[in-house]
N, C-alpha and C positions, 0 to 999 in steps of 0.2 A: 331385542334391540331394534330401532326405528331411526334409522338416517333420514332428516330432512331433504331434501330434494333443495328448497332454499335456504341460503342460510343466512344470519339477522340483517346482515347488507343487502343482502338481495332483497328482503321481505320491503326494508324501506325504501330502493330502487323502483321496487314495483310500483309499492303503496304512494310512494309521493307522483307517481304519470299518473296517477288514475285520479288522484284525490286534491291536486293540488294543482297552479297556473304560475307563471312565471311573475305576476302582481301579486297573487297571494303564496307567496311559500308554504312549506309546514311551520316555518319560525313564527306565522304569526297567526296560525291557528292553536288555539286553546280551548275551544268546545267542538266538537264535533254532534250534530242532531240529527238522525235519521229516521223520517218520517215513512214508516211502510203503509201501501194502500193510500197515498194520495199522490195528486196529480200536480203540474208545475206551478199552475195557474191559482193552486188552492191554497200551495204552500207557499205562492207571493201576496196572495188576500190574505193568509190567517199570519202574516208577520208587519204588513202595511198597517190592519187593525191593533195591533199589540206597541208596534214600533216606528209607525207612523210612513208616510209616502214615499217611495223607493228605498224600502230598507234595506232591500238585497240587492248585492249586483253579484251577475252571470257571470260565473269562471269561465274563461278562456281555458280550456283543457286542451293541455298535451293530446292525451287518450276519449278524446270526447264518446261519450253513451250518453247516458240520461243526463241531464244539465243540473249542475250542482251551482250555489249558492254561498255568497259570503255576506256577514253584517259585520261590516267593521268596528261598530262602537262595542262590539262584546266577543269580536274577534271569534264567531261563532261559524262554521263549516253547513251546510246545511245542505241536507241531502232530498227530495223528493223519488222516492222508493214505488214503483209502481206496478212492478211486470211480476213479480212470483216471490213465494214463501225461500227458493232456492237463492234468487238474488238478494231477497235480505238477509240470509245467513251469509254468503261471499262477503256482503260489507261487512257483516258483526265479525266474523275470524280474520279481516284482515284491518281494520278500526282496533280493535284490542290487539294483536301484535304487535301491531305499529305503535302502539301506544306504552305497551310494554318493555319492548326494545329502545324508546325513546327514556323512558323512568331508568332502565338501565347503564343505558351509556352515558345520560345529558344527565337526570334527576328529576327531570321536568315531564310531567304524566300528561295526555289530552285526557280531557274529560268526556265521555261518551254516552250520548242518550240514544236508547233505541226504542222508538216510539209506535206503538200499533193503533188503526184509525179508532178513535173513539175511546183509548187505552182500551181494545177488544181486538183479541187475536178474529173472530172469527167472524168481525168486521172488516179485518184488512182483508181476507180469502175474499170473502164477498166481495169484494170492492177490485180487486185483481179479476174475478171474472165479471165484472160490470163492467170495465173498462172495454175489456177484449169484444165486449157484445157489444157497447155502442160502437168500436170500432168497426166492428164489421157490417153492421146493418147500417152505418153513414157511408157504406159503400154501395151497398143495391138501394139503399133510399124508397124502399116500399111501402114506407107509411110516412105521412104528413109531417108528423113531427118530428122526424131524425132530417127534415130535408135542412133547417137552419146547419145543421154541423156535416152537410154534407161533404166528403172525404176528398174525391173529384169533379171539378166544379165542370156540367155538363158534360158527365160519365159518369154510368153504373158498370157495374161488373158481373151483369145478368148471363151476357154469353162466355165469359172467358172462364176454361177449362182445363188452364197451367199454370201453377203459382209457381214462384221462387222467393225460396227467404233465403237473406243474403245483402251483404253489403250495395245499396245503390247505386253509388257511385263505379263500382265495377261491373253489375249488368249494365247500367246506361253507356258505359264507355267502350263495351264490348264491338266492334267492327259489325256485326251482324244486329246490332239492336241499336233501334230509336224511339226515343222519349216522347211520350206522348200526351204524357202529363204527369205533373207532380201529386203526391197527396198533401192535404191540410189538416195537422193532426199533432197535438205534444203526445201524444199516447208513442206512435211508433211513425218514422219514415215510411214513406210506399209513393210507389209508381206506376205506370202503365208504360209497359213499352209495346213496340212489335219488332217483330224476329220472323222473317218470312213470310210477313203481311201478316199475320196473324198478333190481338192484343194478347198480351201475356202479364197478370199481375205481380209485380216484384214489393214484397214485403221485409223489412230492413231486421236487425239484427236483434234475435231477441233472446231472454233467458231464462234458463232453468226451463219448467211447466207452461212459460208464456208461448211457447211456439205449439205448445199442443193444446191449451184453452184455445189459441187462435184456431189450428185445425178442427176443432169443436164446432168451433160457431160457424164456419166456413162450409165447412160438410153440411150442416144442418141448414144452412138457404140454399143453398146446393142443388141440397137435397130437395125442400120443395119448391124449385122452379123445375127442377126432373118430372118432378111426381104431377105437376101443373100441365107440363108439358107431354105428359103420359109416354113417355120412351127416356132409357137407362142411359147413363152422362159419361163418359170416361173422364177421372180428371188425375192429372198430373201433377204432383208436387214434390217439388225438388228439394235441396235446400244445400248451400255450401258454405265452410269455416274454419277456420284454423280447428289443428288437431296435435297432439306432440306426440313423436313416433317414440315404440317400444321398438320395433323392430330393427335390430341393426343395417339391414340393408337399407336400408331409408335415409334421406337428407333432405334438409331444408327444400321446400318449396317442391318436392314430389308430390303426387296425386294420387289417393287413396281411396277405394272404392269398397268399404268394407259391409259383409252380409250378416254381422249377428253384433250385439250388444253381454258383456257381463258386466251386473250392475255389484259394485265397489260393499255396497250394504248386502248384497245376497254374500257374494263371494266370504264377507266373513263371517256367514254364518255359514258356511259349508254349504251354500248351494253355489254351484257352477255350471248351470245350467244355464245356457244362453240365449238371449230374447233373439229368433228369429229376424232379420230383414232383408225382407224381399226388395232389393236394391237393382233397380232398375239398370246402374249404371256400371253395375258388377259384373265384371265377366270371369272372375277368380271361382275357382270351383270348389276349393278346399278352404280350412276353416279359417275368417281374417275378419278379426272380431278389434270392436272397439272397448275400450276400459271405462264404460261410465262413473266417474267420480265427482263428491259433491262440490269440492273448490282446489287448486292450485297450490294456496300457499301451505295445507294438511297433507300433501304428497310425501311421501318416503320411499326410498331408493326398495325395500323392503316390500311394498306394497304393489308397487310399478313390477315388479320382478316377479309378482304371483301373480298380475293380470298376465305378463308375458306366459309362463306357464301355461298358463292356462288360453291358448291361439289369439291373444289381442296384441295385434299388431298396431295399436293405437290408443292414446288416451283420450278422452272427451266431454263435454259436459250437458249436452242440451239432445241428442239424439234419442236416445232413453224416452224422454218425455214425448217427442213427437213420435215416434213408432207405436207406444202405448196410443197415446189417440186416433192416428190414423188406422190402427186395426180395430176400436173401438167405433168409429163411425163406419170402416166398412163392416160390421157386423149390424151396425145399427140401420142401415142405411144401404144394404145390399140391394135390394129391389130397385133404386134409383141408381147409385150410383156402382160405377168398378173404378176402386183408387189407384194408383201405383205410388211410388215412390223411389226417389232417388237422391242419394248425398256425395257430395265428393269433398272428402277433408284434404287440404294442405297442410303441409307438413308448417309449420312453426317455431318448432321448438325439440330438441334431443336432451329429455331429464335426465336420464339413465346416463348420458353421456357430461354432463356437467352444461348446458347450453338448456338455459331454461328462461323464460320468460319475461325476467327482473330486466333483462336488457331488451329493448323495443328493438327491432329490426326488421328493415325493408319487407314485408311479405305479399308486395303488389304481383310477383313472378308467380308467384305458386295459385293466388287470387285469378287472378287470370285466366290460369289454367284450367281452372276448376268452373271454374264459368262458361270455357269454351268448350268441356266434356257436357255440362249442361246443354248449352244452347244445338250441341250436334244433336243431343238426344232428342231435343224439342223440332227441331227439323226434317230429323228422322222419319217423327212422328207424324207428321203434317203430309 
């Protein structure tokens, strides 16, 4: 047996904050096109050439992430997919839902294209780690020709030794941090701030595998301005973001500081063996593990209940991928650098408890929080 976690209201609660603007409703979308492995700027060139001179205009999202797109003459949704193989699956199971759920209650079905760059899966991969690498090398600008798309205009980030990924607008607002510059980038927001006089890079909200190709390429110039520099780098990176509690003791907007991951695909195959994390900001000494799972609206009350079992006092989506890389580059990259790492989830959301995510609520309290467990550590440090 399998109880949903959401159920068909909920799914179109969710599905209409994220996919739809108060100009465009879902009443007057009828195509939906989601281009994986391209970028914003390519998917307003390859529909200007097809459909001529401003054929899209920008949603105004509820739930704004990556910037979606409407053509009015074909009433067509159009999606620019760029960050991982995991976030184009999130749109395909919750696009077909919602589409399903609408043929059922209305009779009226979206029509849905899910499109790979060049119709080649293993162009769009390619193309998700090309992104994250000119991103990150338009930040050190160490060679001539990334300098046109540099990231920081008069700043590189050759000395700084502490990322945080994480919404911007809550490190920049935080009492203890000042903005020092913005980045220039449809790929991902990012910032420089300082915290203690010291510059600290803050890189914005990413998903699925995108936060750990980022740590890839990050570790890797890193790494050789260390090795340049001929003495070993400490660097710190953080990262904070909504999490839904398994734990009964737990509520909204609590602070969660957890040391191990069980990934949702191992666990059904009878491994429950859990990925280590050496969580900087963990002082819990027994076992308070997170439930990596691939999307939200495929949760079941059933499922959530054998992560709990099994010491996951949390659900989550993106940690998985950056632990894998960050112990990946300090293996790679030991002689240069000594990594750490630290996450602090707020609570957002109680599934087990009927309090799930279809309805959008305040989570600026708990964001806060978790930002201010960050910045003590980063102070600590210094």
């Amino acid at each position: 047996m399998n109880t949903p976690i959401f159920s068909k209201n909920d799914i179109m609660e969710y599905s209409k904050v994220r996919l739809t603007s108060n100009e465009v409703p879902i009443e007057k979308i009828d195509t939906i096109v989601q281009h994986n492995g391209i970028l914003p700027n390519e998917v307003i060139s390859l529909y200007e050439q097809t459909h001529g001179k401003n054929a899209l205009t920008k949603l105004n999202q509820k739930n704004p992430r990556e910037p979606l797109y409407y053509y009015d003459k074909q009433r067509i949704l159009v999606i620019p997919q760029y960050s991982s193989e995991q976030r184009a699956k999130r749109y395909e199971v919750m696009i077909k839902s919602l589409s399903d759920i609408m043929q059922e209650s209305t009779g009226r079905k979206i029509n849905y294209e899910n499109m790979e760059r060049e119709n080649k899966q293993n162009v769009t991969s390619i193309a998700y780690d090309n992104f994250a690498h000119d991103f990150i090398v338009r930040m050190f600008v160490n060679e001539e020709r990334y300098e046109p798309g540099r990231i920081f205009e008069n700043h590189t980030i050759h000395d700084i030794s502490k990322i945080i990924f994480g919404p911007l607008l809550a490190v920049g607002q935080h009492r203890e941090s000042k903005v020092i510059c913005k980045g220039k980038s449809e790929y991902l927001d990012s910032q420089i701030v300082e915290i203690g006089g010291e510059k600290i890079l803050n890189l914005g909200y990413v998903f699925g595998s995108q936060g750990g190709i980022l740590v890839s390429k990050l570790t890797r110039e890193l790494a050789a301005i260390a090795k340049m520099q001929g003495k070993r780098k400490n660097i710190n990176i953080y990262m904070f973001g909504r999490v839904g509690a398994l734990d009964d003791s737990l509520n909204r907007h609590d602070i969660i500081t957890p040391n191990g991951i069980i990934d949702w695909p191992k666990l059904r195959r009878k491994d429950s063996n859990p990925v280590h994390i050496t969580n900087v900001l963990s002082k819990e000494k027994c076992p308070n593990f997170i439930f990596n799972v691939p999307n939200v609206l495929e949760e079941t009350k059933e499922q959530l209940e054998l992560g709990r079992q099994n010491n996951c006092s949390c659900v989550e989506m993106e940690n998985y991928y950056m632990v894998h890389h960050i112990n990946m580059a300090q293996s790679n990259f030991d002689d240069y650098l000594n990594i750490s790492y630290g996450f602090a989830g707020h609570i957002s959301d109680l599934p087990l408890k009927g309090d799930n995510l279809a309805t959008e609520k305040d989570c600026n309290i708990g964001e806060k929080d978790a930002v201010s467990v960050i910045i003590n550590d980063i102070k600590k440090r210094q």
